[in-house]
C-alpha positions in Angstrom: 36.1 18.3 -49.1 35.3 14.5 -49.6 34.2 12.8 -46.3 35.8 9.3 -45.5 33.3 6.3 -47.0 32.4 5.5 -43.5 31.4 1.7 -43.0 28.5 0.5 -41.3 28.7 0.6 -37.2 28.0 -2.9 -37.6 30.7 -3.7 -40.0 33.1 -2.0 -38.4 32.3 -3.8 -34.5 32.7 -7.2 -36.6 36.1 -5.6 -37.8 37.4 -5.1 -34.6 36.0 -8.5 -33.2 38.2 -9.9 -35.8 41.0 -7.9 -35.1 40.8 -9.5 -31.3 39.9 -12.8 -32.1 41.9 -13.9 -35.1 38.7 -14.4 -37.3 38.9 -12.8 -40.9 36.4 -11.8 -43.5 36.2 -14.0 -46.4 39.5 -12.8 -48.7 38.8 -10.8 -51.8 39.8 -12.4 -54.9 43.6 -12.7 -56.5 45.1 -11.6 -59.0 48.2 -13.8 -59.7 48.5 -13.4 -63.2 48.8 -9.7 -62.7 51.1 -9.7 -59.9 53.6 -11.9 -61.8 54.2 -10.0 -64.7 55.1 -7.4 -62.6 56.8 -8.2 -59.8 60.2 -9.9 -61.9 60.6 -5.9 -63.5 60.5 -4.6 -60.0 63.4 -7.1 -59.0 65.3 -6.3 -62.0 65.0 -2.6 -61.0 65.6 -2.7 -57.6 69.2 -3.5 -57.6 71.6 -3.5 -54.3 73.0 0.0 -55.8 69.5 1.5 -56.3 68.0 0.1 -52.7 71.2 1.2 -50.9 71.3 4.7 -52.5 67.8 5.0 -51.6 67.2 8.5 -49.7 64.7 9.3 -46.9 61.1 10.2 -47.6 60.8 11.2 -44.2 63.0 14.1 -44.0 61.4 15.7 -41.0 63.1 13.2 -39.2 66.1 14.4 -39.5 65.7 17.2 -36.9 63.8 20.0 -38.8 63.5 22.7 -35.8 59.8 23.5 -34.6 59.2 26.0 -31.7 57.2 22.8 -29.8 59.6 19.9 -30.7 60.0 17.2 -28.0 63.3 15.8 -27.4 64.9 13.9 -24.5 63.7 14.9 -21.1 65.9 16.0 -18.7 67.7 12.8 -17.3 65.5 10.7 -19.6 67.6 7.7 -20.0 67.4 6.8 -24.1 67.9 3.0 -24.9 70.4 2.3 -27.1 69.5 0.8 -31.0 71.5 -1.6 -32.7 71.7 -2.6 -36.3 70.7 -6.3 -37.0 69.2 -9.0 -39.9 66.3 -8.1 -39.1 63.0 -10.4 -39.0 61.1 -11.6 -41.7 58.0 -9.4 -41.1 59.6 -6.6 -41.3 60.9 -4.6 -44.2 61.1 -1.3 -46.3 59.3 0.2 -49.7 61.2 1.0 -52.3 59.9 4.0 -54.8 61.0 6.6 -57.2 59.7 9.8 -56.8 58.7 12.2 -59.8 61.9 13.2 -60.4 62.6 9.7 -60.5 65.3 9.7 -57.3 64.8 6.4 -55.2 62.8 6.6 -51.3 61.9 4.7 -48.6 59.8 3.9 -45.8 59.3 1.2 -43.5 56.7 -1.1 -43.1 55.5 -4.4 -41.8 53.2 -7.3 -42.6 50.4 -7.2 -41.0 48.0 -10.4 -40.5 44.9 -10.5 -43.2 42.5 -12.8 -44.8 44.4 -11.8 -48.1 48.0 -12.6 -46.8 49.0 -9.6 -48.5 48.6 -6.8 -46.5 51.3 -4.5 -45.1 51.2 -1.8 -42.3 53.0 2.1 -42.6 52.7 5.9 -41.8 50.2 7.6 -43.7 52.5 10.6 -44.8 55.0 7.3 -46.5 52.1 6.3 -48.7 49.2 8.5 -49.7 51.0 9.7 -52.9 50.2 6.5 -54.3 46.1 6.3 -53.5 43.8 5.6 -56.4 45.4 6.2 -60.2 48.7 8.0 -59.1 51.1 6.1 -60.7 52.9 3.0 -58.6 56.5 4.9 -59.9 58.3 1.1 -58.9 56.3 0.8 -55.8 57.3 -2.4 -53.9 57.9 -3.7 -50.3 61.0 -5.8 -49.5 60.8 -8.3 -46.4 63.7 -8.2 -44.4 66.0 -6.0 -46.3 70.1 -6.2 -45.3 72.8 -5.7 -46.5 71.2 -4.7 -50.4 69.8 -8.2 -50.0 66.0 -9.1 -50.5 65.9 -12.5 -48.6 62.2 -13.0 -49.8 62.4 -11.1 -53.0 60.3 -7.9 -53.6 56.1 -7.7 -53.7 54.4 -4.9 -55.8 51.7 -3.1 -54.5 48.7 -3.4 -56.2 46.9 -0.9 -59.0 44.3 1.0 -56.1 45.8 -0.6 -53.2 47.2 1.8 -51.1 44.6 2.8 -48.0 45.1 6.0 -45.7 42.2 7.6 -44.1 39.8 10.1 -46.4 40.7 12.3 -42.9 44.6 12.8 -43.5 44.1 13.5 -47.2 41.8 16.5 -46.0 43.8 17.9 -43.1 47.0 16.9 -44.2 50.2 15.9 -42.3 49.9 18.3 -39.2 46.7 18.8 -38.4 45.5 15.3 -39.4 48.5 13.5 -37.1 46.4 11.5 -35.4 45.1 9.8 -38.8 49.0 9.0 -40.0 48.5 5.3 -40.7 48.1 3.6 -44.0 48.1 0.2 -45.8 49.7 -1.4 -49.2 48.1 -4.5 -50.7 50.7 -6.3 -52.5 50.4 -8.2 -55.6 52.3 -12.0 -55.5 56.1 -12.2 -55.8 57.6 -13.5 -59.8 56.8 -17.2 -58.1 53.3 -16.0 -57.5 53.3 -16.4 -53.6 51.5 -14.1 -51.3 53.9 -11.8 -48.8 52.2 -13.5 -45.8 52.6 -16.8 -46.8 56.6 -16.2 -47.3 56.9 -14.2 -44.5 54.2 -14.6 -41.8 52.4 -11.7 -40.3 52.3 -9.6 -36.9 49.1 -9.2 -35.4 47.3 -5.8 -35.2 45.7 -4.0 -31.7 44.0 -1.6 -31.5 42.4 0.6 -28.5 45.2 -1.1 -26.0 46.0 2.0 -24.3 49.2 3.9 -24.3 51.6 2.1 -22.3 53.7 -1.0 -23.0 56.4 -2.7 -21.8 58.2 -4.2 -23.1 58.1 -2.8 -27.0 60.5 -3.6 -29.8 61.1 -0.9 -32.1 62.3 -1.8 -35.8 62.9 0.9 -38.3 64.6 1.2 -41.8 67.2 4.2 -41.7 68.0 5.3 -45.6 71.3 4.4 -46.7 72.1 1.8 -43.9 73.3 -1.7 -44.8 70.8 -2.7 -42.1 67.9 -2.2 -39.8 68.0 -0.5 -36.8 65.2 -2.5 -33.8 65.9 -0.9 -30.2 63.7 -2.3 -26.7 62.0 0.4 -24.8 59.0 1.1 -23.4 56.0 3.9 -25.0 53.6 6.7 -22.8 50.7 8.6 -23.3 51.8 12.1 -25.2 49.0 14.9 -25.5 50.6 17.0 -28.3 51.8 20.4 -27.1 51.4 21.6 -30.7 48.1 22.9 -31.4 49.1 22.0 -35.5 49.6 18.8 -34.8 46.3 18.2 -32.3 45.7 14.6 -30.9 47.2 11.9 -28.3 49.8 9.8 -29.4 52.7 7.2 -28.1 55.6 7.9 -27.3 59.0 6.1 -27.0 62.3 6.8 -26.7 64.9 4.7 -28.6 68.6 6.1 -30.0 69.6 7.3 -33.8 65.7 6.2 -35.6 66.4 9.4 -38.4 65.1 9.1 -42.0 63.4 6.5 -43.8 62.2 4.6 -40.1 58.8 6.1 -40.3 55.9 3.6 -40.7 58.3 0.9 -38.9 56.8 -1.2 -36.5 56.1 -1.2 -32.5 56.0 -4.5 -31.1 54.8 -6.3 -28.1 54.7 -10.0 -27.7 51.9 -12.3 -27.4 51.2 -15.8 -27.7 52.0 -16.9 -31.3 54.1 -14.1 -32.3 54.8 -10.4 -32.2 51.6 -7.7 -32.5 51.5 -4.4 -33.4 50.5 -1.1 -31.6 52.1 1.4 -33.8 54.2 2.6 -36.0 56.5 5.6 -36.3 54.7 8.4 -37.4 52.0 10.9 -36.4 53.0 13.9 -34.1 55.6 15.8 -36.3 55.2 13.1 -38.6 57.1 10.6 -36.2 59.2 12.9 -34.4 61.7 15.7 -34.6 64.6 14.5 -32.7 66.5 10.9 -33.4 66.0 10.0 -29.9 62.2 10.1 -29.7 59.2 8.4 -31.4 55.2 8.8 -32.2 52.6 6.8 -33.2 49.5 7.9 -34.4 46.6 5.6 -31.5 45.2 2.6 -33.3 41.7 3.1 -32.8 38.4 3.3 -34.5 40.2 4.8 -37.9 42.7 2.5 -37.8 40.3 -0.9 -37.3 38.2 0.8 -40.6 40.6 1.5 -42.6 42.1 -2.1 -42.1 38.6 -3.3 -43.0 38.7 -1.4 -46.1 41.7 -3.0 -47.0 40.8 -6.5 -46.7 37.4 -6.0 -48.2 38.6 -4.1 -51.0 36.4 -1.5 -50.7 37.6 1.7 -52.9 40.4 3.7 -51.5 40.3 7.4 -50.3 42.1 10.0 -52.2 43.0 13.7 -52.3 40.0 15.8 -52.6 39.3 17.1 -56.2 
């Protein structure tokens, strides 16, 4: 197996000192030109019939039964979600698969020194690391209603990041690594995502709880997103498949397609992020309860990676 191309420790402290402080490597260059040409076919695609008919890639999530699947605890109260517009950070890929049916995921944009960066599970993206074909890969901010309120940005030839760790140990036994990042290519204007959008911040090594956390996920097939208020907990898994620590949160009816949404706590400036939905059964068996891989060490390089532009993992040959 192919070990991840592990950064310098010194590159990776200045990574996380970056993360903490706001400060950002020096961008990599663009590639407008590029981005244009294809980002008008992906809109012409994508139409309000083909988003809306759009089917889960995350069908675990729909309640697969596992002899160690965590549910609601006895008494647990479960916050109720609610469909809404959404926010502008926020959003859902779009993709056709090999037989050419249309998925999704969620995702969110994440602040970088490219403005171009968005934030998902692993298990959503690593089909689409190094050559695999992009198959009409493209993130939609703030998706209602078949609407795409800031159009649709590709995501780049060799721009998808997941950790060299989750390729090797796959989906279970690699939980913990179940985090990954797109770099877009410019909208048909030629505007980067963050500069339409604006971007969440990322944390890492925060601990495991928070209160209070919005939850905002992307359920396949509904007109619009689903965000929910809660709080998340420490959760050793119980599963010895699935090994690791992850959050946890309750929040009502997050089924297929809301893996690799975001988990929100505010701070001065704007929302950051903690996690996302996916990790520990690949985000959770039941609709009533959440995972997120920790942000950590993995997390902060793989984010350097991305913004530095450094080659992405892949499957091992």
């Amino acid at each position: 197996m192919r070990r991840s191309r592990v950064l310098p420790h010194a590159a990776v402290l200045a990574a996380a000192l970056m993360l903490g402080t706001g400060l950002a490597p020096a961008a990599r260059a663009q590639t407008p030109a590029a981005g244009r040409s294809v980002a008008p076919a992906l809109d012409t695609y994508w139409t309000a019939a083909r988003m809306t008919a759009a089917l889960p890639f995350d069908a675990d999530r729909e309640g697969e039964a596992r002899p160690t699947a965590d549910g609601p605890r006895p008494g647990e109260h479960i916050p109720p979600s609610h469909g809404f517009d959404g926010i502008p950070q926020a959003g859902t890929f779009f993709w056709t698969d090999a037989t050419g049916t249309g998925r999704t995921c969620s995702g969110s944009v994440v602040r970088s020194p490219g403005r171009d960066l968005v934030l998902s599970a692993g298990h959503c993206l690593k089909g689409y690391s190094g050559t695999s074909p992009r198959r009409h890969l493209g993130f939609v901010p703030q998706y209602h209603d078949g609407l795409k309120p800031f159009g649709i940005f590709p995501v780049k030839d060799d721009g998808v990041y997941v950790a060299q760790e989750y390729y090797d140990l796959g989906e279970h036994a690699g939980a913990a690594y179940d985090v990954g990042f797109a770099v877009t290519g410019p909208d048909e204007d030629g505007r980067r995502l963050e500069d339409r959008t604006g971007g969440v911040r990322l944390l890492t090594d925060t601990g495991y709880g928070h209160l209070p956390v919005r939850m905002i996920g992307y359920p396949a097939n509904a007109a619009k997103p689903l965000e929910c208020w809660s709080r998340t907990t420490e959760w050793p898994s119980d599963d010895p498949a699935d090994p690791g620590t992850f959050l946890r949160i309750a929040c009502d009816a997050f089924v297929g397609g809301t893996s690799g949404g975001p988990m929100l706590v505010p701070r001065p400036g704007g929302w950051a992020v903690i996690g996302i939905i996916g990790g520990y059964h690949t985000g959770g068996d039941t609709p009533q309860v959440s995972y997120s891989a920790y942000f950590s060490t993995a997390t902060r390089a793989l984010y350097r990676a991305a913004v530095t532009g450094a080659p992405p993992a892949g499957p091992a040959a």
